[in-house]
Structure formats: C-alpha cells, structure tokens
PDB file with one MODEL, atoms N, CA, C and O in Angstrom:
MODEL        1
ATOM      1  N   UNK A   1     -18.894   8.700   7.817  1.00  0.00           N
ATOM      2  CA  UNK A   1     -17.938   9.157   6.844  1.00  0.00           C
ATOM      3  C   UNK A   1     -18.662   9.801   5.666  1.00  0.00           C
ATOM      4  O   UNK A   1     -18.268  10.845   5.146  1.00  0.00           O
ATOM      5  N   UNK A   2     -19.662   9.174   5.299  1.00  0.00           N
ATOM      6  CA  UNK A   2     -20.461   9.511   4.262  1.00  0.00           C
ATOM      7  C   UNK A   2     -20.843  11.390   4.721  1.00  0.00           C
ATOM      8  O   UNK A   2     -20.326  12.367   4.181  1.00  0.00           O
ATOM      9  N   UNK A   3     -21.797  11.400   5.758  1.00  0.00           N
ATOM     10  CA  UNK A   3     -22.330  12.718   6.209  1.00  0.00           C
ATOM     11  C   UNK A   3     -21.285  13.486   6.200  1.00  0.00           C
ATOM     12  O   UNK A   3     -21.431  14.620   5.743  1.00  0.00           O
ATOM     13  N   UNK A   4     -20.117  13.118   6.643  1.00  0.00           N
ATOM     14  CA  UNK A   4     -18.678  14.078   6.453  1.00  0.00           C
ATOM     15  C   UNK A   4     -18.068  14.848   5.149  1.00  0.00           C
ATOM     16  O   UNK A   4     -17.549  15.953   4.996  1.00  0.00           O
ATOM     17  N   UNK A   5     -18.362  13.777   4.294  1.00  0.00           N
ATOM     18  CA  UNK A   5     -17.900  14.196   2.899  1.00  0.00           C
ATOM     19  C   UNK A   5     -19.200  15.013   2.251  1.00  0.00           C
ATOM     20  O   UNK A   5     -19.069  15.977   1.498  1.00  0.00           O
ATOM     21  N   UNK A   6     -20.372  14.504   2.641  1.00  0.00           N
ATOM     22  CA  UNK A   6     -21.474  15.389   2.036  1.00  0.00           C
ATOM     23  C   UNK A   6     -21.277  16.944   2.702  1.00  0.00           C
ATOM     24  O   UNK A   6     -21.139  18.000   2.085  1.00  0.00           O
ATOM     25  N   UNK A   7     -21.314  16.714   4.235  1.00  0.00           N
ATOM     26  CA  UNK A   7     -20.969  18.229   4.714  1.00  0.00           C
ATOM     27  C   UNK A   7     -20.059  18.964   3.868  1.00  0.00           C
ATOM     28  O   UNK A   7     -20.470  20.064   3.499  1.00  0.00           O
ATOM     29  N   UNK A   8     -18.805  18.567   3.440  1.00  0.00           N
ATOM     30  CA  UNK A   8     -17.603  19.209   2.707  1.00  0.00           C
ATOM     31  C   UNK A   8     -18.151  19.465   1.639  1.00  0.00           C
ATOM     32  O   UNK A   8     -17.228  19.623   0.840  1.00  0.00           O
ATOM     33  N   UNK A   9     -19.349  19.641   0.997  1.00  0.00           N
ATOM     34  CA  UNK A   9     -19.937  19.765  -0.320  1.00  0.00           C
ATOM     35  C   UNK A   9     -19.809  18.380  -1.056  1.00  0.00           C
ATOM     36  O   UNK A   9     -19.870  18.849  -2.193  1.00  0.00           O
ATOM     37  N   UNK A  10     -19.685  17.100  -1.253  1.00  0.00           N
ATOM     38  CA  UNK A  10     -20.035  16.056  -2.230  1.00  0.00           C
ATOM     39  C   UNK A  10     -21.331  15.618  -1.687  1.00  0.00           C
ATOM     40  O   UNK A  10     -21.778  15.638  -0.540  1.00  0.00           O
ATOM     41  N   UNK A  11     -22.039  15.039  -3.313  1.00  0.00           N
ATOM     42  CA  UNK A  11     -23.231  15.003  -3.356  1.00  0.00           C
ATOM     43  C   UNK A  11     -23.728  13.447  -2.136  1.00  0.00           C
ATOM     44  O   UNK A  11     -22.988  13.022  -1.248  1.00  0.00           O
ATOM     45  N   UNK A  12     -24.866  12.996  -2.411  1.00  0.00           N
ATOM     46  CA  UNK A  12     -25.098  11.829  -1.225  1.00  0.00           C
ATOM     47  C   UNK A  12     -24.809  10.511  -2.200  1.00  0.00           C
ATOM     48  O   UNK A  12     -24.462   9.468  -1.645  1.00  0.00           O
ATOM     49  N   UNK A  13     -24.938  10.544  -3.532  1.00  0.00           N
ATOM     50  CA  UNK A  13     -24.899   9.544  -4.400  1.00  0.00           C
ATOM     51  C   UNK A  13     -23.170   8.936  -4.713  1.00  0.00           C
ATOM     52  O   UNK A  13     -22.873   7.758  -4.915  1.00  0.00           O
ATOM     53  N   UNK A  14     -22.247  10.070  -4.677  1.00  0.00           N
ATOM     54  CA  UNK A  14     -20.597   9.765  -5.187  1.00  0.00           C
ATOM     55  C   UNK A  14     -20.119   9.959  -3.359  1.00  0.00           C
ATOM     56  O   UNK A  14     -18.986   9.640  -2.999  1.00  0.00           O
ATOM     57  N   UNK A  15     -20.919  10.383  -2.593  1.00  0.00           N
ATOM     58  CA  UNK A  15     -20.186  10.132  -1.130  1.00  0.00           C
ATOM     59  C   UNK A  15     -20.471   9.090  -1.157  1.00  0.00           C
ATOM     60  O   UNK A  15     -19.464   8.566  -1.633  1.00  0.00           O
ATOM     61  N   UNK A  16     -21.483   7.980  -0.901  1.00  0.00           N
ATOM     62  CA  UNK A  16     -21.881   6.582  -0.107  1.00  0.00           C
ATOM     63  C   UNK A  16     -21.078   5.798  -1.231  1.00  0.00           C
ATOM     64  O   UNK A  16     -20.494   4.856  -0.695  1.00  0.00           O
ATOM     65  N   UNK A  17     -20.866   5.842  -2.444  1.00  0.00           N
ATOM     66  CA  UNK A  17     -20.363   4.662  -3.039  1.00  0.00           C
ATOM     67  C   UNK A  17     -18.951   4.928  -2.422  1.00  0.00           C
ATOM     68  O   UNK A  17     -18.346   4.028  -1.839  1.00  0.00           O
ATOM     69  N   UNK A  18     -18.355   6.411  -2.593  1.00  0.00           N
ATOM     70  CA  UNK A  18     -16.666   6.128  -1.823  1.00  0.00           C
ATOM     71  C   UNK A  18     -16.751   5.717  -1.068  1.00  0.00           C
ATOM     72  O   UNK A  18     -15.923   4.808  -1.115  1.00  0.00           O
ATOM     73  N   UNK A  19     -17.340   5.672  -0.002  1.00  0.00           N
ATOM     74  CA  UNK A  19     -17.689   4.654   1.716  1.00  0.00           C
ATOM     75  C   UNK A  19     -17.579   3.711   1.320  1.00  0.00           C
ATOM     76  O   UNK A  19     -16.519   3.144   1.584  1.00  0.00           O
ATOM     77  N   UNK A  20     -18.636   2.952   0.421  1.00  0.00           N
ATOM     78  CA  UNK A  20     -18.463   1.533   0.116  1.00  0.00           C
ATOM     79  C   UNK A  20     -17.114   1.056  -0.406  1.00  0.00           C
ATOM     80  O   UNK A  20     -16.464   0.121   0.063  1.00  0.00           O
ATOM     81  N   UNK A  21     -16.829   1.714  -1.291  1.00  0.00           N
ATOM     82  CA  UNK A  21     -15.464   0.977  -2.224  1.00  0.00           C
ATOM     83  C   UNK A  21     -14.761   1.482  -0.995  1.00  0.00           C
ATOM     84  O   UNK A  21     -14.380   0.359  -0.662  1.00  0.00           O
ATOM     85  N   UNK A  22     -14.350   2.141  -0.190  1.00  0.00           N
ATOM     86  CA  UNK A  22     -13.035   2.402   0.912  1.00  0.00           C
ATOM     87  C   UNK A  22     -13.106   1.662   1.397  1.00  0.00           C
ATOM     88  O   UNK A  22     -12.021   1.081   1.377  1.00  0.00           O
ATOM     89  N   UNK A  23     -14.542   0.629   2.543  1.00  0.00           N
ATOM     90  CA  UNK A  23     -15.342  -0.248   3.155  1.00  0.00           C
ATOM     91  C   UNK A  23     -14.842  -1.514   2.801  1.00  0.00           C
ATOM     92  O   UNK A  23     -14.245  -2.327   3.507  1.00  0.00           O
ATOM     93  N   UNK A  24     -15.205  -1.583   1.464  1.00  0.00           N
ATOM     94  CA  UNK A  24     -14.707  -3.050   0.744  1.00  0.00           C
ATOM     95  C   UNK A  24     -13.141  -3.082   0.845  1.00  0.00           C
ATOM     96  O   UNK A  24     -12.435  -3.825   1.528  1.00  0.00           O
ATOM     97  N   UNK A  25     -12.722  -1.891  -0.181  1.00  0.00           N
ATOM     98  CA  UNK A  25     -10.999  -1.982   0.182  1.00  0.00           C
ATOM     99  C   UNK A  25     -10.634  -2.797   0.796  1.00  0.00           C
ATOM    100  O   UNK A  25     -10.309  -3.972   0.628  1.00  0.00           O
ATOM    101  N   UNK A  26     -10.720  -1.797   1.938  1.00  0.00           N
ATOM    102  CA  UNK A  26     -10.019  -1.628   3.717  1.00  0.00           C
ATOM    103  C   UNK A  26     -10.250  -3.266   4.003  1.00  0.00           C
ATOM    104  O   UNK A  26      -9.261  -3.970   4.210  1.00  0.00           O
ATOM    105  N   UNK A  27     -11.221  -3.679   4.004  1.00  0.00           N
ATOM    106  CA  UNK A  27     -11.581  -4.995   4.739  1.00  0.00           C
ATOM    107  C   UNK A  27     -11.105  -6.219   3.458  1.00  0.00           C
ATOM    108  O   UNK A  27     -10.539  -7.286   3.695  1.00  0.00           O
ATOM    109  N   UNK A  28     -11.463  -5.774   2.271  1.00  0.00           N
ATOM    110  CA  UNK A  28     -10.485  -7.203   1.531  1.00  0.00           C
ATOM    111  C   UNK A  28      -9.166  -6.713   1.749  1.00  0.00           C
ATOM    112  O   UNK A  28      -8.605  -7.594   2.401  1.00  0.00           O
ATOM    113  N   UNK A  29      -8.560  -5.994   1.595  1.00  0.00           N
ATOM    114  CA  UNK A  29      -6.947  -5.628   2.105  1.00  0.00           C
ATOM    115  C   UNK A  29      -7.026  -6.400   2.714  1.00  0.00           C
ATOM    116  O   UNK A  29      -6.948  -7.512   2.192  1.00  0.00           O
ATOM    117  N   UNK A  30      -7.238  -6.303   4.253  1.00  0.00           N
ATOM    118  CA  UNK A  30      -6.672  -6.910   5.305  1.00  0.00           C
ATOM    119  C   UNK A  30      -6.542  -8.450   5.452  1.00  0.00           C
ATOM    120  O   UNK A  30      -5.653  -9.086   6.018  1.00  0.00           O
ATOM    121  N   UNK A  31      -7.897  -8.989   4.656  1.00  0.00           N
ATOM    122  CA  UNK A  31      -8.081 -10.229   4.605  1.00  0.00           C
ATOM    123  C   UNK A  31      -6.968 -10.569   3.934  1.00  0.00           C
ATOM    124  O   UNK A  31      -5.997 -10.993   4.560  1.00  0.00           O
ATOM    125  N   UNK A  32      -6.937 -10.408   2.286  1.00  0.00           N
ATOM    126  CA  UNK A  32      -5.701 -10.803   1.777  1.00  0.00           C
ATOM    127  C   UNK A  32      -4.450 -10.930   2.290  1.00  0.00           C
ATOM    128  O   UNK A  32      -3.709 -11.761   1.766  1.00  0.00           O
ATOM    129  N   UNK A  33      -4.019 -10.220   3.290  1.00  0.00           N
ATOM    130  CA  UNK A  33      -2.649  -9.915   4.132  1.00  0.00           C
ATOM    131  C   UNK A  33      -2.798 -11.299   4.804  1.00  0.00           C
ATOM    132  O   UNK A  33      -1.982 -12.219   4.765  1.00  0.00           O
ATOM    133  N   UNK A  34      -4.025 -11.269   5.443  1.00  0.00           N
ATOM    134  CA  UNK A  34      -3.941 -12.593   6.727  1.00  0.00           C
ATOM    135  C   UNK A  34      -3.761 -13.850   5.879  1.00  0.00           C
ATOM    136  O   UNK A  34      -2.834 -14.611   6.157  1.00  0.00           O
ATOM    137  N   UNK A  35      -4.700 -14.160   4.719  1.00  0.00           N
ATOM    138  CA  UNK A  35      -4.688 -15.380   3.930  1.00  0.00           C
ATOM    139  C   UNK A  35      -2.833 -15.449   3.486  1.00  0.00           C
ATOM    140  O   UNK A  35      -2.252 -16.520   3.661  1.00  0.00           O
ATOM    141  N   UNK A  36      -2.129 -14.348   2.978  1.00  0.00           N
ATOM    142  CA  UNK A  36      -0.837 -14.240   2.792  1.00  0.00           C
ATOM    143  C   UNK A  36      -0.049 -14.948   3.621  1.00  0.00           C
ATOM    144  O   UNK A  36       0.615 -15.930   3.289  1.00  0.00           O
ATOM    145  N   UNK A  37      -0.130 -14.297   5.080  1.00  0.00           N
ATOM    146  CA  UNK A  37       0.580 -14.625   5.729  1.00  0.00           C
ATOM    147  C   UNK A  37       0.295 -16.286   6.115  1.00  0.00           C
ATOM    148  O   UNK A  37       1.090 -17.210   5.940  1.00  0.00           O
ATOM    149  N   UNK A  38      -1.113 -16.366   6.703  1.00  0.00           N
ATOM    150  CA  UNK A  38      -1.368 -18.142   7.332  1.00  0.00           C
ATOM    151  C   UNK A  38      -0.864 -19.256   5.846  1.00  0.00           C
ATOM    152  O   UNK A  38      -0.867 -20.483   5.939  1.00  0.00           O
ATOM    153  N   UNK A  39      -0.560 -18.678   4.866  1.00  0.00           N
ATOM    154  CA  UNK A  39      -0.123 -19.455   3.922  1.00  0.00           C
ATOM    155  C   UNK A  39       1.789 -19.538   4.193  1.00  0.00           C
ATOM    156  O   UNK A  39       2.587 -20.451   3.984  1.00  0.00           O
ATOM    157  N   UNK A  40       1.902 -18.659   4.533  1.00  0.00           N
ATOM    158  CA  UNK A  40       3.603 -18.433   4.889  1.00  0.00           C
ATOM    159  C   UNK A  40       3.668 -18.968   5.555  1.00  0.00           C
ATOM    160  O   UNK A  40       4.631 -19.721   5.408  1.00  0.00           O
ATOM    161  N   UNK A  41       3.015 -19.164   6.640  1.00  0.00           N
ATOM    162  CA  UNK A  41       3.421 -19.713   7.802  1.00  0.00           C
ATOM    163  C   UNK A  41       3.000 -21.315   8.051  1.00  0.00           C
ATOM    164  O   UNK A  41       3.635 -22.046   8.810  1.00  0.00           O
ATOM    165  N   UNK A  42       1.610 -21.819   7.149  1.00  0.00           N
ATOM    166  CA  UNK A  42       1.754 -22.811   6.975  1.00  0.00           C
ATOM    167  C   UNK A  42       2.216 -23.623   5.632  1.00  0.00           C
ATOM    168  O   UNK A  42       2.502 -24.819   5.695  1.00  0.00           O
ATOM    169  N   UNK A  43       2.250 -23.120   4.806  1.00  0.00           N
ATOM    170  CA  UNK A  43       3.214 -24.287   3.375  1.00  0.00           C
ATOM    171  C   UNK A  43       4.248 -23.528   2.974  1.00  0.00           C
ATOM    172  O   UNK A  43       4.858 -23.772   1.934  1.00  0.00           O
ATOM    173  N   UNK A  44       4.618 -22.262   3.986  1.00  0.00           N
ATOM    174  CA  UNK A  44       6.295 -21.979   3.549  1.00  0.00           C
ATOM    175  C   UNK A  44       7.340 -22.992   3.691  1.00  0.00           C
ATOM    176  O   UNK A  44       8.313 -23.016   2.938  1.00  0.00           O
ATOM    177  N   UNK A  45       7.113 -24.052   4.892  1.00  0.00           N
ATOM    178  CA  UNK A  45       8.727 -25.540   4.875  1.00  0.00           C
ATOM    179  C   UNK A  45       8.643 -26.290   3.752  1.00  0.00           C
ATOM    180  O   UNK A  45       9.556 -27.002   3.334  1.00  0.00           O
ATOM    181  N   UNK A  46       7.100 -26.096   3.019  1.00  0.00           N
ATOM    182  CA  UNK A  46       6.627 -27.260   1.682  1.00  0.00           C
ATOM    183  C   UNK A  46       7.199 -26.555   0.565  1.00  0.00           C
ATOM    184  O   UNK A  46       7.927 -27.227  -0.167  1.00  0.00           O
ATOM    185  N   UNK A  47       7.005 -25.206   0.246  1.00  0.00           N
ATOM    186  CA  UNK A  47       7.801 -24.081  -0.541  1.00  0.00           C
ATOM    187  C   UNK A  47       9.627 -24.839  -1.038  1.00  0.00           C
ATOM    188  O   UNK A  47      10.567 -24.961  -0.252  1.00  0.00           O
ATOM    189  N   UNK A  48       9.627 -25.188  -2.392  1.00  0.00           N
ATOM    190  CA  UNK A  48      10.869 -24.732  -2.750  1.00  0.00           C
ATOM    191  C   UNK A  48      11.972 -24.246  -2.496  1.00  0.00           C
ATOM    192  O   UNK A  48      11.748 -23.049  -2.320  1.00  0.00           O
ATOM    193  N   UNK A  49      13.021 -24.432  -2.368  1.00  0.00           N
ATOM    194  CA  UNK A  49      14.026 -23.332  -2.270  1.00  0.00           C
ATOM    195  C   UNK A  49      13.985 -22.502  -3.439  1.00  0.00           C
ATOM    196  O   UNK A  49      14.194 -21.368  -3.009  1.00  0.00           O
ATOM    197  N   UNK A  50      13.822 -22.442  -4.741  1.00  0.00           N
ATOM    198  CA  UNK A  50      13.596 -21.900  -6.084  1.00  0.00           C
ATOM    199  C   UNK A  50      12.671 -20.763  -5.667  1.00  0.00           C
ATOM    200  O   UNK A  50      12.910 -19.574  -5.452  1.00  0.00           O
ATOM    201  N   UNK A  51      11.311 -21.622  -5.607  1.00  0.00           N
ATOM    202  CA  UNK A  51      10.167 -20.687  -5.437  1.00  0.00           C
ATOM    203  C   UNK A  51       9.770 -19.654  -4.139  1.00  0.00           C
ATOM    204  O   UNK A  51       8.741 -18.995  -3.989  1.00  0.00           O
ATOM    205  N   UNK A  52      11.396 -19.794  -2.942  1.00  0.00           N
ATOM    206  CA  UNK A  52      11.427 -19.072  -1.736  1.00  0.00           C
ATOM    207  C   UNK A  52      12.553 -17.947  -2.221  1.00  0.00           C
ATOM    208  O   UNK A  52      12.726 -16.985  -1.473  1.00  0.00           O
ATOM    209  N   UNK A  53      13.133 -18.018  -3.147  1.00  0.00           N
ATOM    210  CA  UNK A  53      13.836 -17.169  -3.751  1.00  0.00           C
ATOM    211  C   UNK A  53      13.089 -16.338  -4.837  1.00  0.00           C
ATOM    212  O   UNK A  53      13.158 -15.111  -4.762  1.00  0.00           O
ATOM    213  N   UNK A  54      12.426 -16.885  -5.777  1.00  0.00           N
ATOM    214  CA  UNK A  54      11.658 -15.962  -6.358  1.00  0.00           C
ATOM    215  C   UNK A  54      10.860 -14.864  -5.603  1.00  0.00           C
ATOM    216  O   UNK A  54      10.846 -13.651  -5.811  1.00  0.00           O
ATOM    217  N   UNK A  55      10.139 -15.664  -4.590  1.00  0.00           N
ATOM    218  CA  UNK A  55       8.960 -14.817  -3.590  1.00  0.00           C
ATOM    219  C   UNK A  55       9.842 -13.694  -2.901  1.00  0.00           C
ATOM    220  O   UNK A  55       9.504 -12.513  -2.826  1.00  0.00           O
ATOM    221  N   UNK A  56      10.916 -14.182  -2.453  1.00  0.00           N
ATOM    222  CA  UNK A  56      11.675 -13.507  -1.446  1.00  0.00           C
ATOM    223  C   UNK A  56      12.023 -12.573  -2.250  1.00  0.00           C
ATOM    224  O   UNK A  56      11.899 -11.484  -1.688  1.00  0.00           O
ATOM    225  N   UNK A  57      12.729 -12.410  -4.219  1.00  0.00           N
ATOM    226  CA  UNK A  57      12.947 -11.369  -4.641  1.00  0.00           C
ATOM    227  C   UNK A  57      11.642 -10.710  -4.818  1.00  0.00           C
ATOM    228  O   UNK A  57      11.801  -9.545  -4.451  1.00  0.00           O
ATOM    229  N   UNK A  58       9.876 -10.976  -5.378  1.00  0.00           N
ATOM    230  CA  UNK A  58       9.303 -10.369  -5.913  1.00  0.00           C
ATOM    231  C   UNK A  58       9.083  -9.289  -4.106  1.00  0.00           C
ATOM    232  O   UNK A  58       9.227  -8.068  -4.046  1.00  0.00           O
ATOM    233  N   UNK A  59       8.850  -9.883  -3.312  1.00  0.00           N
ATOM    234  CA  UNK A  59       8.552  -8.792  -2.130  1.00  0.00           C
ATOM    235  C   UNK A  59       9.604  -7.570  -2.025  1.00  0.00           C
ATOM    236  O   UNK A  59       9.287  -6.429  -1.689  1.00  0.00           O
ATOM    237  N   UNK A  60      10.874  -7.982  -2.358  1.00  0.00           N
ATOM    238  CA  UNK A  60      11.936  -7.028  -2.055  1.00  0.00           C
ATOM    239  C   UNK A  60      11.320  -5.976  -2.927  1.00  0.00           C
ATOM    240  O   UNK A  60      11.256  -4.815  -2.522  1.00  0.00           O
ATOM    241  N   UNK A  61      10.785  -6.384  -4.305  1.00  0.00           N
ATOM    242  CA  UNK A  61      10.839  -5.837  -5.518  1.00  0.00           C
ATOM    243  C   UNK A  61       9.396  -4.555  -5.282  1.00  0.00           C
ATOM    244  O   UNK A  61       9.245  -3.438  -5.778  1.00  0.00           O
ATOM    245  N   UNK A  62       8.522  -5.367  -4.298  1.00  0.00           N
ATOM    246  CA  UNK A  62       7.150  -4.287  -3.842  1.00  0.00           C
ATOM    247  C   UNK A  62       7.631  -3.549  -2.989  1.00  0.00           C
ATOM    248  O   UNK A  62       7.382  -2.349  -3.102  1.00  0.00           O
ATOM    249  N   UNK A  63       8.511  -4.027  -1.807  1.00  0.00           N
ATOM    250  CA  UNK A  63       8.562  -2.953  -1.020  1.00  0.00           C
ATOM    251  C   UNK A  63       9.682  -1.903  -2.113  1.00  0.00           C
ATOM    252  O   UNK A  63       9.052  -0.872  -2.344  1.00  0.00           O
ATOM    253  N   UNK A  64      10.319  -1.880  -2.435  1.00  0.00           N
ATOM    254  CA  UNK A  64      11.542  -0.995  -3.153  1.00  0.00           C
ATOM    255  C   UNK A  64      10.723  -0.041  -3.823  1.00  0.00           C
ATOM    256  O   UNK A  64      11.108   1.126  -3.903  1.00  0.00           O
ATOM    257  N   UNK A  65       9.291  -0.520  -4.469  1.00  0.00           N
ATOM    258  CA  UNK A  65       8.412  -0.091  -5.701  1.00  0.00           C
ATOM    259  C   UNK A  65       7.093   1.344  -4.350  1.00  0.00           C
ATOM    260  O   UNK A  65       6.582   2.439  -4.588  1.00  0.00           O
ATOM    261  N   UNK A  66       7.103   0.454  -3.115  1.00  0.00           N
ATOM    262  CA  UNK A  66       6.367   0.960  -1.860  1.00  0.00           C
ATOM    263  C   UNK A  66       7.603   2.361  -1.313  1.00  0.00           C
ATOM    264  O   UNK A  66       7.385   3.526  -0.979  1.00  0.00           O
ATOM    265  N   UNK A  67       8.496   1.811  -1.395  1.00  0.00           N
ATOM    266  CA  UNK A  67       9.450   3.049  -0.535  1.00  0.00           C
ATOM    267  C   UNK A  67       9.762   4.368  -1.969  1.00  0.00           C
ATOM    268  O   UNK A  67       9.775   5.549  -1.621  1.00  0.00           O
ATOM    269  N   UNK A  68       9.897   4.165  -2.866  1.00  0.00           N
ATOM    270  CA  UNK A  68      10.422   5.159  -4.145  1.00  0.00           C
ATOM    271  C   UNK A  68       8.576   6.040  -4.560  1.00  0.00           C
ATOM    272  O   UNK A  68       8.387   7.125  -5.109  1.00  0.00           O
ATOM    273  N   UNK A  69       7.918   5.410  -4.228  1.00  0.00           N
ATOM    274  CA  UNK A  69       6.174   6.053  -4.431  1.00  0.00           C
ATOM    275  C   UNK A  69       6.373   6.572  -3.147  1.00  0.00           C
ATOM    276  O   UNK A  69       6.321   7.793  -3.297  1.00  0.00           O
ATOM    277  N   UNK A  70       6.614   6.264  -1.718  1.00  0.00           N
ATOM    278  CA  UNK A  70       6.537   7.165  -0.821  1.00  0.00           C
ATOM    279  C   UNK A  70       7.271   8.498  -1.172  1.00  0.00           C
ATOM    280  O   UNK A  70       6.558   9.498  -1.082  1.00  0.00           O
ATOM    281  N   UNK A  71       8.030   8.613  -1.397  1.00  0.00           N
ATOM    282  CA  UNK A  71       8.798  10.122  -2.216  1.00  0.00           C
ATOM    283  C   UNK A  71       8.489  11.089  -3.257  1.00  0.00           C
ATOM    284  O   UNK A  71       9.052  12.151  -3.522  1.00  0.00           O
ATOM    285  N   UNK A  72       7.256  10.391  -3.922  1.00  0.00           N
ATOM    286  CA  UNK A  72       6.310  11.145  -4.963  1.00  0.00           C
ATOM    287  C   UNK A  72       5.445  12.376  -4.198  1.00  0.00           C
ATOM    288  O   UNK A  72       4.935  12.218  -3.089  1.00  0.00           O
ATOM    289  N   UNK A  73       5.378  13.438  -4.855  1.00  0.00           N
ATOM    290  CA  UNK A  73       4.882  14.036  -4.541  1.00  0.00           C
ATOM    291  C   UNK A  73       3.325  14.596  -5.908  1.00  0.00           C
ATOM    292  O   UNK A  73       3.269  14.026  -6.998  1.00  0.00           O
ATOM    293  N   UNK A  74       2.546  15.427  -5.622  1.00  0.00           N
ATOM    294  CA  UNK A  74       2.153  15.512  -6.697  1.00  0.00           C
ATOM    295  C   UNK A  74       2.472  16.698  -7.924  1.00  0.00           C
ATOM    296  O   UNK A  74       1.774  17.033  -8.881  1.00  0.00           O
ATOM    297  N   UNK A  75       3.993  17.240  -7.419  1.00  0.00           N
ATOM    298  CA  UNK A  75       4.493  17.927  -8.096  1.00  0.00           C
ATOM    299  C   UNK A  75       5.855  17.690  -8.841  1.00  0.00           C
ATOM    300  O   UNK A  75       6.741  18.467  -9.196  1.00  0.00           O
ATOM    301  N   UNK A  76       5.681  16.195  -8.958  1.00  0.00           N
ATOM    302  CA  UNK A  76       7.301  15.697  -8.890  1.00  0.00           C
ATOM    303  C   UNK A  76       8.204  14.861  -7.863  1.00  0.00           C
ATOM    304  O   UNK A  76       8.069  15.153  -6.675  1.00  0.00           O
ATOM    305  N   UNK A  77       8.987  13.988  -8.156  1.00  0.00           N
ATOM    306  CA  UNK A  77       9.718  13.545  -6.962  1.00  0.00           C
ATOM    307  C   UNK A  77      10.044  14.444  -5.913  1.00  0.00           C
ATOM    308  O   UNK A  77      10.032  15.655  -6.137  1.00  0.00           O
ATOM    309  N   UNK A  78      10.373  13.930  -4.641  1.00  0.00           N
ATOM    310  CA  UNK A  78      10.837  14.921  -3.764  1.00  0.00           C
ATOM    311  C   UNK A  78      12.224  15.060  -3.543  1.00  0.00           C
ATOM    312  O   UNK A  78      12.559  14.126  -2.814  1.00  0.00           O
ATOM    313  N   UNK A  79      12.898  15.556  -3.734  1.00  0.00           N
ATOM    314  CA  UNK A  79      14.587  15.068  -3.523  1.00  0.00           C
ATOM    315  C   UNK A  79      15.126  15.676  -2.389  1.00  0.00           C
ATOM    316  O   UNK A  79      14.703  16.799  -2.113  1.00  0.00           O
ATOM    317  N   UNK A  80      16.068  15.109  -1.594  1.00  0.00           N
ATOM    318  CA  UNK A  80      16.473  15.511  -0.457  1.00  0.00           C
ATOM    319  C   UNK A  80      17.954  16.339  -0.891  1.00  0.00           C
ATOM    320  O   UNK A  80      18.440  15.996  -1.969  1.00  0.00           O
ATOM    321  N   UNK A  81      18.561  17.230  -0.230  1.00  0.00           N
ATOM    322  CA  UNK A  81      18.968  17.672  -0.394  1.00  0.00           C
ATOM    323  C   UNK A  81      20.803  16.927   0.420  1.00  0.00           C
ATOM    324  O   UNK A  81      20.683  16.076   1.301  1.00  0.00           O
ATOM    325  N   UNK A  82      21.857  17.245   0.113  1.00  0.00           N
ATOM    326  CA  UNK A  82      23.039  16.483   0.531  1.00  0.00           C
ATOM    327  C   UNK A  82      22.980  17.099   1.907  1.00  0.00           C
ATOM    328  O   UNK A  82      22.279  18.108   1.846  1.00  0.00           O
ATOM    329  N   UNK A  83      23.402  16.906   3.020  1.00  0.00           N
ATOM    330  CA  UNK A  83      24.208  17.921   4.102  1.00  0.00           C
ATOM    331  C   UNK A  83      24.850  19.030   3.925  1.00  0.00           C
ATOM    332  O   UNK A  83      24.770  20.014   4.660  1.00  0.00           O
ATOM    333  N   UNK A  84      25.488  18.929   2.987  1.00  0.00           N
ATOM    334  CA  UNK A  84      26.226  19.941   2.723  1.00  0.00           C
ATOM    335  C   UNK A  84      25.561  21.211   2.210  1.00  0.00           C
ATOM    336  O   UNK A  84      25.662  22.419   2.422  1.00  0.00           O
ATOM    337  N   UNK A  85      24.831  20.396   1.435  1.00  0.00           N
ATOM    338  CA  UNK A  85      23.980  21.868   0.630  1.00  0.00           C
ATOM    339  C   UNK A  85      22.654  22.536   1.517  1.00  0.00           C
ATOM    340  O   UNK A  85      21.859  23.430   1.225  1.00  0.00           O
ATOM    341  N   UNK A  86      22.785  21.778   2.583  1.00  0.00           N
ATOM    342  CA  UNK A  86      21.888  22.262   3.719  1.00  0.00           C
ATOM    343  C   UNK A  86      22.224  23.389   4.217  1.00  0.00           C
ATOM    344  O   UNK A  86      21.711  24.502   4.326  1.00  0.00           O
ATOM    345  N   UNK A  87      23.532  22.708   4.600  1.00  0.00           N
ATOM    346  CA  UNK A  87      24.082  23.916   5.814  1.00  0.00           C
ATOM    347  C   UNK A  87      24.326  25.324   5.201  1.00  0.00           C
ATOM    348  O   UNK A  87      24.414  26.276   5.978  1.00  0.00           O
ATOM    349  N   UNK A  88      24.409  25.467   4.241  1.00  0.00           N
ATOM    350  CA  UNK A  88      24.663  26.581   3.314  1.00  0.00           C
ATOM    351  C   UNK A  88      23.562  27.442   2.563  1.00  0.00           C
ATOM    352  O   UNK A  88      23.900  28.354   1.808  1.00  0.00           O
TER     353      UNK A  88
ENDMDL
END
C-alpha cells in the first residue's frame, strides 16, 4: 500500500505512517466491535432494563448519525429529488 501511494507521487515518510495509522485503525476497529459484541452477548441478561433502553436508544442515535453522513457529499448534502420532479 505504501509503494502504491508513493508511486501516485506521496513522499516515503507521510505514505508509511498512513499505512500504519490505517493498519492500526482497521485492526483496533474490528477488535472493539468483537469486545462490543462478546459483551452483548455475554452480560446483556445481567444489563438493566433502564440501561438496555438507554444503549438501545444511544445505537439508534449512531446509526441515524451513520445513515444522514452517508448523504454528505463534499459539496453539500445530497438531496434526492421527489418522483415527480423526476419524471419531468
């Protein structure tokens, strides 16, 4: 990945650290997801009803925050247009 981005013109010093920090990312991401979940799945029956309602709203609240950033563009929101004003 590194030789890729240097080919495209970036230097060898700001290519290998993006490798690394993408590297690290990518792989604590995933971890965090799994620790997430084996926690759901094992002390979610110990979980509250209170604190299964909070959790249950704050996720609604990321994905809602995940789906409205998918529609960003870097020129502005993207807005879809009605049917109607399609066909016309």
């Amino acid at each position: 990945m590194a030789a890729s981005l240097v080919a495209f013109g970036a230097t060898l010093t700001p290519a290998a650290a993006a490798v690394g920090l993408y590297r690290l990312v990518s792989y604590w991401a995933v971890v965090l997801v799994g620790w997430i979940a084996w926690f759901a799945l094992h002390e979610g029956p110990r979980v509250s009803a209170r604190t299964r309602r909070r959790l249950a709203a704050t996720g609604h609240a990321v994905l809602n925050g995940f789906t409205s950033a998918a529609c960003l563009t870097p020129y502005g929101s993207a807005h879809t247009l009605p049917a109607e004003a399609r066909r016309s």
